[in-house]
N, C-alpha and C positions, 0 to 999 in steps of 0.2 A: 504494500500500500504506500503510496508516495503522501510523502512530508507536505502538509500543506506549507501556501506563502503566504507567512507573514511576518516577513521581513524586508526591508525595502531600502536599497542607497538611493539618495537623491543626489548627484554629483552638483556641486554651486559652487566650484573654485575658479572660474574661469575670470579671468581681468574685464570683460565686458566691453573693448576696444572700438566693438562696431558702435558704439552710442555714446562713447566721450563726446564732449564733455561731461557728458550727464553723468556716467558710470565713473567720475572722479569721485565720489562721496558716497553715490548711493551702487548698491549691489544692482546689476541688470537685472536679477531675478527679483526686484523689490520695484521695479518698474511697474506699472499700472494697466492693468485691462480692464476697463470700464469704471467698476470700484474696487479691485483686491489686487495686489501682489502677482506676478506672470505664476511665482510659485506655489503662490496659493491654490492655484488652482491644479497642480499636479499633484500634490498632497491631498486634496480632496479627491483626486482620482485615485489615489493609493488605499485609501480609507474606504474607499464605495468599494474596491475591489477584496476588501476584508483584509489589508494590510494594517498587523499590530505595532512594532517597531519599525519608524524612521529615520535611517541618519543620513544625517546634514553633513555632506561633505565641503566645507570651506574654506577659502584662503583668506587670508588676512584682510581685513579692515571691511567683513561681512559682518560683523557681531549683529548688524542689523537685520539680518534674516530670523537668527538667535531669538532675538529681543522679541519681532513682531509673533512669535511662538509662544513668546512665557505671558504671564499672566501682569494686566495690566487694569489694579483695582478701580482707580481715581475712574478710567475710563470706561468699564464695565458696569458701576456705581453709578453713573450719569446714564447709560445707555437704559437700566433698568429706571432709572426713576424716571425718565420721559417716555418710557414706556416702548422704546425700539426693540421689540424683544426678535425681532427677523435679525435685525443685524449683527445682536448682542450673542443667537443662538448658533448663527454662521460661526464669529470668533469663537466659543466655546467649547463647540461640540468636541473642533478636532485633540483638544487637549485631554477629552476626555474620554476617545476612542482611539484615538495611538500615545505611545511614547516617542516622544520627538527628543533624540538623538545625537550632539554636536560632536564632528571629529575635525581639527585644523589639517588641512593638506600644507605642509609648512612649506612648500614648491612645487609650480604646476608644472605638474611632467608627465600629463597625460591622463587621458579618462582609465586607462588600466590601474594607474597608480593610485587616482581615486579613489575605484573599485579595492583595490587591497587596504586601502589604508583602513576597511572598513573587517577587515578579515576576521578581527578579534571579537567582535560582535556577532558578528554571521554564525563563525563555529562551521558546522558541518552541517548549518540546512540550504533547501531551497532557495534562493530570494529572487524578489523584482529589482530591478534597475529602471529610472525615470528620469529621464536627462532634463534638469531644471529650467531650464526656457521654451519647451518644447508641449505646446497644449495640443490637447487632444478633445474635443466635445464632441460626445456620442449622438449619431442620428437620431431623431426623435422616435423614431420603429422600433428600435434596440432597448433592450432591458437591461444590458448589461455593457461598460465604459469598454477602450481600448485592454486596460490591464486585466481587468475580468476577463474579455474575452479571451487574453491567451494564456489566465489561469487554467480557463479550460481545456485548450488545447496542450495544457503542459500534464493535466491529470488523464488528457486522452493517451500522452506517447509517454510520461516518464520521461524525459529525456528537456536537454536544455532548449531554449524556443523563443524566437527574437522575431519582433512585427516587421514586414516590411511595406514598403509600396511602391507604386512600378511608377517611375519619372522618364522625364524625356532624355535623347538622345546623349544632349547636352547638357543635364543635370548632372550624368554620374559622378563626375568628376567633385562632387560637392559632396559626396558620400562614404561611408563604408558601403559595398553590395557583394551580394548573398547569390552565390553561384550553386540554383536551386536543379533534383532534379526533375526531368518532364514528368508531372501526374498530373491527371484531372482533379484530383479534392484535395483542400487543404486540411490540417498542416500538409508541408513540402517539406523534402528531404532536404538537407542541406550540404553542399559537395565542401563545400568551403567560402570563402571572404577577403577581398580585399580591399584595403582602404582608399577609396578617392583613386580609380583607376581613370587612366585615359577612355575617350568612349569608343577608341580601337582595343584595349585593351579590358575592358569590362565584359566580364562573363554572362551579364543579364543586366537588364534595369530593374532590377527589387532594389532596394534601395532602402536601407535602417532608417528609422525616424526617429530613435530614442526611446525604447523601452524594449526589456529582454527581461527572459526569467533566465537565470544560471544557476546547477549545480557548484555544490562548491569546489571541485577539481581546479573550477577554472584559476584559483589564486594559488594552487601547484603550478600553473602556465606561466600565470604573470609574476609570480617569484621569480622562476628562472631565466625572464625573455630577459632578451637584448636589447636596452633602448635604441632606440630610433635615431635619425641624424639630428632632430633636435631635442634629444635627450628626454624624449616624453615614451610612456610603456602605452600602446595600443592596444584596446578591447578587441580591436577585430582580429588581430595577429596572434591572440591568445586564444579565440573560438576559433581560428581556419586551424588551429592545431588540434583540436577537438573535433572537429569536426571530419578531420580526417583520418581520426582512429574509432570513432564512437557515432552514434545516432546525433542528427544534430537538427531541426526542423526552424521552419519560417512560418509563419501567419499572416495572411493580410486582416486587415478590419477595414473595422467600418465606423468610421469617423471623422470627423472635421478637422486637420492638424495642421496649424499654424506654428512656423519658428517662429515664436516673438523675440529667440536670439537675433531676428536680421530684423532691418527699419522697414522696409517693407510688408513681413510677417508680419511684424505686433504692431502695423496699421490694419492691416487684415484682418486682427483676432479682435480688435476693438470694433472695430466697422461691424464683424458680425456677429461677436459676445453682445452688442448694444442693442443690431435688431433683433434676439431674442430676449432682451431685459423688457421687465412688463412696465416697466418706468419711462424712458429712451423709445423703445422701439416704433412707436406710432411718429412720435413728432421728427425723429432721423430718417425712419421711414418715406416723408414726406418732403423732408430737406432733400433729400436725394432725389427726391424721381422730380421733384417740380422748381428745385433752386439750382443744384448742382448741377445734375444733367443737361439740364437747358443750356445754363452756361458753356456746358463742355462742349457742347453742341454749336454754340455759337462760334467761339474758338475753334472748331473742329473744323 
């Protein structure tokens, strides 16, 4: 019988480069989609998918990810006494359905190093990985988010199991991709991975988006790899070796996924987190098709 997951890294060490000046003070992950944190909202995905423990993987001068996690009475105090109790039940819940987890990544040298620096908490079970800037909102058909769904297809095979989805020609290169192989029904076998291939040189467009379940072998792998040329340990160098000894499978889903790591994403993720907010969505709704459009259309 396979080890349920619940346990979950959420990697947040990255310097956030694409959006200085902003990310001079404030963490990229603490950037805003509509009203909450980029990472608040992958955390909420970890939780809906029955994840218990989550560690915060960080680099220095995040403590404000930390902070917006712990408990904050002055403001909690005020939220009940006006009577916001949607807002107040949003902040609270997740503190009271997971343990939130801090570990400092004391130098970024890669999403594998991340991943291990988290090794002594994991032990030897299952866990999810949920790359911090990277939302996912589930169709409104679906009962169950991105990591749900490939809980389940990790309880169908046993075995390690990463989402993918299929990009253009000229996206690969912006990737790790999962060299799957040919069957009709998913999960898909997975031959191997390489990171950010030329798109002569990419074995498929499936294409990682940021979430994986992994057995724990995998920090046997990234113990031993070899960094990179720039001295960072790669996830995907550490699965194409797994993969190529042991069962290793891919999932596609079904969901809406925005990088709000790039300025274009997390204009994306706001534009369309807002038309399903029951607040927003009527009156943006109409700024769009009868203010903006028009305009574009003139200009156009």
């Amino acid at each position: 019988m396979n080890k349920p997951i619940k346990k979950a890294i959420i990697p947040a060490a990255g310097l956030g480069t694409r959006f200085l000046p902003a990310t001079k003070t404030v963490p990229k992950e603490m950037l805003t989609v509509v009203d909450a944190p980029i990472i608040f909202y992958v955390v909420e995905e970890a939780i809906s998918a029955g994840i218990e423990d989550i560690i915060l993987i960080q680099g220095r001068g995040k403590t404000a990810i930390e902070d917006f996690f712990d408990t904050s009475y002055e403001l909690e105090d005020k939220l009940a006494r006006d009577k916001k109790f949607h807002i107040l039940e949003r902040l609270t819940q997740i503190r009271s359905m997971a343990n939130i987890i801090s570990i400092r990544q004391k130098q970024p040298l890669g999403l594998g190093h991340a991943v291990l620096c988290a090794q002594s908490i994991i032990g030897d079970d299952p866990f999810a990985v949920l790359l911090g800037d990277e939302i996912m909102i589930p169709h409104e058909t679906e009962t169950q988010n991105t990591l749900g769904q490939m809980v389940q297809a990790y309880n169908q095979t046993s075995h390690s199991t990463v989402a993918i989805m299929e990009v253009l020609p000229e996206d690969v290169s912006k990737y790790g991709i999962a060299d799957i192989e040919s069957t009709l029904t998913s999960p898909y076998r997975v031959k191997g991975f390489i990171e950010k291939p030329s798109m002569q040189k990419a074995p498929s467009r499936w294409a990682l988006p940021g979430r994986y379940i992994l057995k724990h072998n995998i920090f046997d792998h990234l113990a031993n790899a070899t960094p990179g040329a720039q001295g960072e340990l790669q996830l995907t160098d550490a699965m194409d070796k797994i993969a190529k000894k042991e069962p290793f499978f891919a999932t596609p889903f079904k969901a809406d996924r925005y990088d709000a790591g790039d300025k274009l994403g997390y204009l994306k993720a706001n534009i369309e987190v807002a038309l399903k907010h029951p607040e927003l969505k009527e009156a943006l709704s109409h700024y769009l098709r009868h203010e903006l459009l028009p305009n574009l259309n003139k200009k156009g």
